[in-house]
C-alpha positions as CSV (number, residue, x, y, z in Angstrom):
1,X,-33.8,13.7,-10.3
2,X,-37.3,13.6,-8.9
3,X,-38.8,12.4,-6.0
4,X,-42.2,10.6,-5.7
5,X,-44.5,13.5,-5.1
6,X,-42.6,15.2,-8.2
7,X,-42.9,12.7,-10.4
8,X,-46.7,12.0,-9.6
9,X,-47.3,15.7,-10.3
10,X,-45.2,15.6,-13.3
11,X,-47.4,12.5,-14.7
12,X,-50.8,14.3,-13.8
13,X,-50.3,17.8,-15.5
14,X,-48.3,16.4,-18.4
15,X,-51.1,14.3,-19.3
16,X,-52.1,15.7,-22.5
17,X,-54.5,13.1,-23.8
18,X,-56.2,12.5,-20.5
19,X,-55.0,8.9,-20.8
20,X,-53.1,9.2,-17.4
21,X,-56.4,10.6,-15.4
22,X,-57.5,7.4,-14.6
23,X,-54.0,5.8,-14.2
24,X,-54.1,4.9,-10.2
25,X,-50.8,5.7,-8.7
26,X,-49.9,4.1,-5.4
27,X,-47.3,5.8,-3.4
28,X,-45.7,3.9,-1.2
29,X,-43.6,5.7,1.6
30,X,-41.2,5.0,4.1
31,X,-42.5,8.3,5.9
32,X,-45.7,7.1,7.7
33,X,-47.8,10.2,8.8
34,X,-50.5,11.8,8.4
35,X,-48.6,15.1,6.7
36,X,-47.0,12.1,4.4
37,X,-49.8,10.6,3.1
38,X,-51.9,14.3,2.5
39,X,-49.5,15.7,0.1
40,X,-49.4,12.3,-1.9
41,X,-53.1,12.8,-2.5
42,X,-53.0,16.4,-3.0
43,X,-50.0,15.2,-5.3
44,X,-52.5,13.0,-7.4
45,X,-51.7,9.5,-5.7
46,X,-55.0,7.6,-5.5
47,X,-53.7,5.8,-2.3
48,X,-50.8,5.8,0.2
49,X,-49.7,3.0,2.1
50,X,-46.5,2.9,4.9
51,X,-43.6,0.9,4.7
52,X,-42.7,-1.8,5.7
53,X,-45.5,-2.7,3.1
54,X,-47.9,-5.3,4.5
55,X,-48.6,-7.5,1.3
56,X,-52.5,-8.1,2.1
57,X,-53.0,-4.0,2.5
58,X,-50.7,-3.8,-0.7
59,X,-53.2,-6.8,-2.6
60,X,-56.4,-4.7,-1.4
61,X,-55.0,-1.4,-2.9
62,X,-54.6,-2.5,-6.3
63,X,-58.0,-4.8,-5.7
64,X,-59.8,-1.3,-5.3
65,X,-58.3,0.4,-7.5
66,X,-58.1,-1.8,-10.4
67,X,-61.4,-3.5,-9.7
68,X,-60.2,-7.0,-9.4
69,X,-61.4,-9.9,-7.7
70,X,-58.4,-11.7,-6.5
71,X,-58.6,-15.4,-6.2
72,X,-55.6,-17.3,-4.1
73,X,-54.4,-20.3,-5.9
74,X,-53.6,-22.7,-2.8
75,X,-51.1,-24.9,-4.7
76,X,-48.6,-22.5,-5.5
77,X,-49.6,-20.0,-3.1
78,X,-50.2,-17.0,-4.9
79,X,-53.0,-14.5,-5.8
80,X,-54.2,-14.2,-9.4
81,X,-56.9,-12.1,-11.2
């Protein structure tokens, strides 16, 4: 069994083709401090957000780090890229 910061760490040194360097990882954590959030990124994630998860901060996280453009689709309510 493996925890979050383990399994980031076990997907960034085990990456043997390189594929997974540019993988972002997003750790989401229901530990919201400082302390928290460092060892995620000394872990490898690219970003940390706290829980409860606000779904905007959530939608720009994977905006930046997939480099999408979202655009909200009013009729159904939803965001689409």
């Amino acid at each position: 069994v493996m925890d979050g910061l383990a399994a980031i760490r076990w997907l960034r040194q085990h990456d043997v083709d390189h594929a997974q360097a540019t993988l972002p990882i997003l750790l989401l954590s229901a530990h919201a401090s400082s302390d928290a959030e460092a060892a995620a990124l000394a872990a490898g994630a690219n970003a940390f957000l706290a829980k409860p998860v606000c779904r905007t901060a959530l939608l720009d996280l994977i905006q930046r780090q997939l480099g999408l453009a979202w655009q909200h689709d009013n009729d159904q309510n939803r965001y689409v890229a």
